[in-house]
Every structure is written in structure tokens, then in C-alpha cells.
N, C-alpha and C positions, 0 to 999 in steps of 0.2 A: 503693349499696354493698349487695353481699348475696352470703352464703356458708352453702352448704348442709353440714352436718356430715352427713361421710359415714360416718368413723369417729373414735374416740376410743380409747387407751389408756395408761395407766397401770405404773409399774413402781417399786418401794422395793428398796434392798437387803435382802439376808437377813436382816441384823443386826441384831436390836430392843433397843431399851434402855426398863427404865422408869423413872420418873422418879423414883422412889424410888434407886434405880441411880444415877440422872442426877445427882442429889445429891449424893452419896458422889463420883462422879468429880468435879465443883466442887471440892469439897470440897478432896481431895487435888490438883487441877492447880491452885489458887488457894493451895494451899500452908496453910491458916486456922487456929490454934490452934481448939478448942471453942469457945472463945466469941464469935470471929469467926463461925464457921459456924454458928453458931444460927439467924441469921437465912437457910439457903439451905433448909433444910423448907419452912417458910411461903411462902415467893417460889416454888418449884419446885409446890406444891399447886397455886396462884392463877393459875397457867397453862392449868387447863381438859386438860393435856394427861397422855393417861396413859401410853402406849408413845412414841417415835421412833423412826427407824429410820436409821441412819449406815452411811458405808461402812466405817468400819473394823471389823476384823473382830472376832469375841468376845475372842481372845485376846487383843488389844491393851486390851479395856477390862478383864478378867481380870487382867492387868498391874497397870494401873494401881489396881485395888482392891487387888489385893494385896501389890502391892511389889516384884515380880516382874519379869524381863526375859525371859520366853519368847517374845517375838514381834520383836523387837528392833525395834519402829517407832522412829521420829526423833520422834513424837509422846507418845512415853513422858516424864511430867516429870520433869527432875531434882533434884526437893524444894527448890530453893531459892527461898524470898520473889523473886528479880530472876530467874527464870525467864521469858524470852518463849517459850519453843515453838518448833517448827521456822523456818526463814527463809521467807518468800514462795518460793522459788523452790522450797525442798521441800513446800512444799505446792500448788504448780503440778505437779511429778512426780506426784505422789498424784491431782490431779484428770485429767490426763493418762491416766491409769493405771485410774482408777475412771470417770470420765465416759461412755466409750463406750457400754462394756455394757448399762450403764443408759438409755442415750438410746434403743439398738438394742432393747431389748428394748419400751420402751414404745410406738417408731415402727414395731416390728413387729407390736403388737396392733391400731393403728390403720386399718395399710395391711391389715391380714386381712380385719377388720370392714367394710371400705369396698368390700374385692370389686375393686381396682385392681391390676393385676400393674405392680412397680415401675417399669418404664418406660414409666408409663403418666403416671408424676408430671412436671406440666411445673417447676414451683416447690417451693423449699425452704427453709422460715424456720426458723432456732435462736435459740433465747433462752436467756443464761444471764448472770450476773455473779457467778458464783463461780469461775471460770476462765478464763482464754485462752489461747489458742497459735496456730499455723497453722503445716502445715495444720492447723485446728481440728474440730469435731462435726462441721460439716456435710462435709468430707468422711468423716469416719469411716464418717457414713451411707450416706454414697453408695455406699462400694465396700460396708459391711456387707451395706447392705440391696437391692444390683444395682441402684442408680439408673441412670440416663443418665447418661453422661457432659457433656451438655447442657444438667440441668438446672440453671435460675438459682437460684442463692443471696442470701440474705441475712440477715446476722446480723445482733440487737436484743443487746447486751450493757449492761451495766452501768444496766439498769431500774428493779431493786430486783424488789421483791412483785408489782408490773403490770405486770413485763414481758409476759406470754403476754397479756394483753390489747393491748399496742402488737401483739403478734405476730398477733393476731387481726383488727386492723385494716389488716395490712399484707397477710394475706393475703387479704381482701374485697375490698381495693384490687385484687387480681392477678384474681381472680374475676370482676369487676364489671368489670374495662375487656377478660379473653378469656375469649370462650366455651369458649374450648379448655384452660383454665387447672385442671388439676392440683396441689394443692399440700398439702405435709406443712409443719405446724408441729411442732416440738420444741422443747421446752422441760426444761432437765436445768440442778438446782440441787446442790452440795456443799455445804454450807452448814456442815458439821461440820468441813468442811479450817481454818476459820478463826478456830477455836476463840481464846478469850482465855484466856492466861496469866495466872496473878498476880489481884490482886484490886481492881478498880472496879465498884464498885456503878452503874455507867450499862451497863456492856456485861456485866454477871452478868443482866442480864434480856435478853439476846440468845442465853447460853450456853444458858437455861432454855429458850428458844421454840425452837432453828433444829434443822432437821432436812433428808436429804437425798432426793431422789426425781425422779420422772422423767413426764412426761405428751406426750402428742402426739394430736394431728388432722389428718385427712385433710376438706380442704374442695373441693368442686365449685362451679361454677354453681347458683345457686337453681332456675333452670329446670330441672335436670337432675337432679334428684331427687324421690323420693315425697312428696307433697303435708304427708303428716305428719310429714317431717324437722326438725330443727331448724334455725332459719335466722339467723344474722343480718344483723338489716336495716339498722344504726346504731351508731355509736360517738361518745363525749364524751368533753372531756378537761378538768379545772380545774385550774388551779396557785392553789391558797390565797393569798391575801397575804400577803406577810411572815411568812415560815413556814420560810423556809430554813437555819432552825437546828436544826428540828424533827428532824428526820431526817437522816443522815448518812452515808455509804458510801466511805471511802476507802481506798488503795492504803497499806499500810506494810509494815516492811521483815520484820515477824511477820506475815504474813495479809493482809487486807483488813478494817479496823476500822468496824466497824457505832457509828455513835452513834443513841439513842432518846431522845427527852425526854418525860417524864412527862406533859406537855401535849399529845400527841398524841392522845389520843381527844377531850380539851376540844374539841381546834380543827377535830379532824371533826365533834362536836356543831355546832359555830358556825355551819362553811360548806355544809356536807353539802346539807341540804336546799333552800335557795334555787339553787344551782347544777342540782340534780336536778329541781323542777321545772320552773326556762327550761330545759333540756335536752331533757325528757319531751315539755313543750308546741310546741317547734319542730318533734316529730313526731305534733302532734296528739293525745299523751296525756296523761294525769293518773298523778300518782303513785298514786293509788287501784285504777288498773288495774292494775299492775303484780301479777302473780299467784303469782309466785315471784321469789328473790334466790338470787343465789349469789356470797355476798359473803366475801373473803379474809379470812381470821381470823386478821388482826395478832396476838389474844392476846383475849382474854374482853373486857376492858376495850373494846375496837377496836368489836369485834360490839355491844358495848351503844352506845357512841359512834354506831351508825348504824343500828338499831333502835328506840331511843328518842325520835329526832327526827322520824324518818323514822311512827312511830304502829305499829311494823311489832309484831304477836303473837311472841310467843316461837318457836312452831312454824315463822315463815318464817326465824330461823336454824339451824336443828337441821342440815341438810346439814353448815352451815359447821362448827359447834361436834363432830359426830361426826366431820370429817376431821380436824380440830385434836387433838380424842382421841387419835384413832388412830395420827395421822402427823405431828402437831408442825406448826409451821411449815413448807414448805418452800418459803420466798420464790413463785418466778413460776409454778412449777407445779402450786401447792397452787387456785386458783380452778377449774383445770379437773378436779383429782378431783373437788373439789364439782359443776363442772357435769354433770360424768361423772353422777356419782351422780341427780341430778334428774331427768338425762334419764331414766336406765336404771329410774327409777320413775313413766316419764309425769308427770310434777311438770305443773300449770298452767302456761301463756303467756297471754299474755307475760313474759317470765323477764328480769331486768335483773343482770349480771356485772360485780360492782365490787369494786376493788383499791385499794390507796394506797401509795404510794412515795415515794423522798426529791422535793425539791418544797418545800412536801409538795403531791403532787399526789392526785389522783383521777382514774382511767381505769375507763369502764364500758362495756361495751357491751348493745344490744337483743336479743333471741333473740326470734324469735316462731313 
């Protein structure tokens, strides 16, 4: 397995919210007397996060702060306690609608940076789980971006947080078995279409983390790049034991309902490390070698759950914790702005790219 990163890029909507902001909209879509909403300051600080960025536009969250109907979304609440929010299928239109631009724009800084003219790409992987349709992204890309008509597809949906890591696996596979193999990953998260109405204290720390964006790579053959590109050479994957409660992602008739359990950074404490080193060592390394992490920022809590086992200094998460700042959660594309960022500062190699997702799994791969 080996895939040379040829380019990488990045794309958020225009829209930033901050989390002071972000508050206020809970707040009002959760419907809360004052004294219910006491506790969403506290819970919204403890996020580590300070901007996100959604696709809905200003004037819809302008709306919603203030009572207002000038944008007429269907995501506007109607103040009542038994308020769900739009149906799944309006908020399928909304990702239908928001999805493209955003995948187009960040698989167009990747394909620049890579020096490929697009029918140069033979493969095409998308990753997403906060929308579906067909035809879905991956053609959007293809005629956005003047793919071939030819080139193969394949879409990774419903991953969670690791999906762009399956997607990074699937395109080393394409790499590693044709020398001639071309291939764009994209990875495009909505994550704010699936807002929760109303008030449960299990998915009010999902409204506070998720945010929407957009990342993609351009990978080569290893051989067919400059010596000091970044490569990777390896991928692992662990499904925790008895863990499948942990985590949760399903289809309802409001959204697609994210469940967290409190116990998820415990049980990445637990398993984390013993998995990471049989991992390391079947490629002949030591966890000690490992010289960078560019590790998916579930939420502050997450990042400690797997630096504190792991022996890791404070400074090997700082990538993770300033994308989390910056840009919230945004499930599967949020590990590659981090790896983006590492590279684009010559960060040390060997660099190891880990995620966790329902499972509750663990997917990481080698960069060296």
C-alpha cells in the first residue's frame, strides 16, 4: 500500500457562527425557559471550539436570534416544546443544494496544487454521511470539475468521523495495485442540516460540536513523486469490544440522529493503546517513533482520551485542537484539514492519522 499526496485542499462555507452565537441559537431551537438554558454556556465553552462555519446563511441564523422571518428557511423554529425541524427529505433538498459547491471548491484546490489537468484523474472516491442522492457528489464533480467520463467511482457513506481515512485506504488500494492510477478523494460533511430540535441532553452535545466543510486529495503512485512528498505507507482498523452503544448514527424522519455516550473517550483511554502498538509493531515501529499525530478532534475530552495514554506532550495535539477552534467538528473531513495543516508546516515523520467512529471503531493510517 502506498499513496503519494500530491495535493490537498480545503473549503468551509462563508457563514461563521460563534459559539457564543451558537448558544443563543440552542437556546431558542431547543425552545428552553432560562433556567433550562443555564446549563448551554458551560456545555458550549467545554467544546474547545470557538468559530464553526454552516451552510445556512447569516440571515437565517439572524432569524432565528431574532424572531424574525426574513429568510423564510423551513429550518426556522416554530417556538413550540414538540417542534422536530424540517422532515429528512427537506433537509436532503438543503444538502442537495449546499453539498456541491463546497466539495467543487475544495477538489478544485487539490487538483491545482497536484499540477493534474482533470482528465488526467483515473479514480474517484467521496465520502460523506450527512447526505445521499444519485446522481450524487461524485457526479457533480465530474462534470464541475471536466472529469472523464470514465473515471471509476466510489463512494464511502455513512463512516461517521473516519470516513476520509476508509477513503484514504481505498485510494492506496487503487494506487498500489495501477501504476497508472490517478485518484481524487473528496470528502464533503453538512453536518448542521441535522440539527436537533427540542431538548435532550445526549444530542445537545452534538448541536455544540458539528460543523460543516469540505477537504479533498489528490494521490499518485509513491514512485511518481518527489522523494519528500508525503506518503502513505499503511492503514489499521480496530473495532473496540462491546462498544456498540457508544456511538450511534441513524436515519429518522427529522434528520439523521447522532447518539454520543459519555463513555467514549473512557473507552478510547482503555483500548487505544494496546491496539496502536500490535499495529505500529507489524510495521516494525514503536509508538515512540511516531513524530507527529494528526488526530480527529471528537471534542477536547477525545484529544485527551488519546494523548494521555498514548504519553503524547501537549504540542503533538495543538494541529488537532486549532482545527477544532477554528472549524468545530466537521465529522470525516475535519482529520485532513489537520493533516493539511502538518504538512504545509513540514511537521516531523513519521505522522500517524487517527479517527474514531460509531463501532466504536478506530481507523488510522502511516504517513511517512
Amino acid at each position: 500500500m502506498s499513496l503519494a499526496i500530491r495535493g490537498i485542499g480545503t473549503a468551509l462555507p462563508p457563514n461563521a457562527i460563534s459559539q457564543v452565537e451558537a448558544a443563543e441559537v440552542a437556546r431558542v431551537v431547543s425552545g428552553l425557559d432560562p433556567e433550562e438554558a443555564a446549563v448551554l454556556p458551560p456545555l458550549y465553552r467545554q467544546t474547545g471550539i470557538a468559530t464553526r462555519h454552516m451552510v445556512f446563511h447569516a440571515n437565517v441564523v439572524r432569524d432565528v436570534l431574532e424572531g424574525t422571518n426574513t429568510s423564510g428557511s423551513v429550518f426556522l423554529p416554530s417556538g413550540r416544546r414538540d417542534d422536530r425541524g424540517p422532515t429528512t427529505a427537506q433537509r436532503m433538498q438543503s444538502y442537495a443544494a449546499e453539498a456541491p459547491p463546497l466539495a467543487l471548491q475544495a477538489a478544485s484546490q487539490a487538483l491545482a496544487e497536484s499540477g493534474l489537468s482533470p482528465t488526467e484523474l483515473t479514480h474517484l472516491v467521496t465520502v460523506s454521511c450527512t447526505g445521499f442522492g444519485a446522481p450524487g457528489i461524485d457526479v457533480r464533480l465530474i462534470k464541475g470539475l471536466g472529469l472523464a467520463a470514465t473515471v471509476q467511482r466510489t463512494h464511502i457513506g455513512f463512516m461517521g468521523c473516519h470516513g476520509a481515512i476508509n477513503g484514504l485506504r481505498v485510494a492506496a488500494a487503487f494506487t498500489g495495485a495501477d501504476p497508472g492510477a490517478r485518484v481524487l478523494l473528496c470528502a464533503i460533511e453538512l453536518c448542521s442540516l441535522h440539527y436537533h430540535y427540542g431538548w435532550d441532553p445526549k444530542r445537545a452535545v452534538g448541536n455544540a460540536l458539528f460543523a460543516d466543510g469540505a477537504a479533498a486529495v489528490v494521490g499518485v503512485p509513491a514512485g511518481e513523486a518527489p522523494a519528500d512528498t508525503w506518503r502513505m505507507t499503511a492503514a489499521g482498523s480496530c473495532l473496540f469490544p462491546n462498544t456498540e452503544y457508544a456511538m450511534g448514527w441513524t436515519i429518522g424522519d427529522h434528520g439523521f440522529e447522532m447518539t454520543l455516550s459519555t463513555r467514549v473517550p473512557g473507552l478510547i483511554r482503555s483500548h487505544l493503546r494496546s491496539w496502536l502498538e500490535d499495529w505500529l509493531a507489524s510495521r516494525g515501529m514503536r509508538l515512540g517513533e511516531i513524530a507527529s499525530w494528526a488526530v480527529h478532534p471528537g471534542g477536547p475530552r477525545v484529544l485527551g482520551a488519546v494523548a494521555e495514554p498514548l504519553g503524547l506532550p501537549p504540542e503533538a495535539m495543538a494541529a488537532s485542537r486549532e482545527v477544532l477552534a477554528e472549524c468545530g467538528n466537521m465529522s470525516s473531513p475535519t482529520v485532513l484539514f489537520i493533516l493539511d495543516r502538518l504538512r504545509r508546516r513540514r511537521a516531523p515523520r513519521p505522522c500517524v492519522a487517527l479517527a474514531f467512529g460509531p463501532g466504536l471503531a478506530a481507523e488510522a493510517v502511516l504517513i511517512e
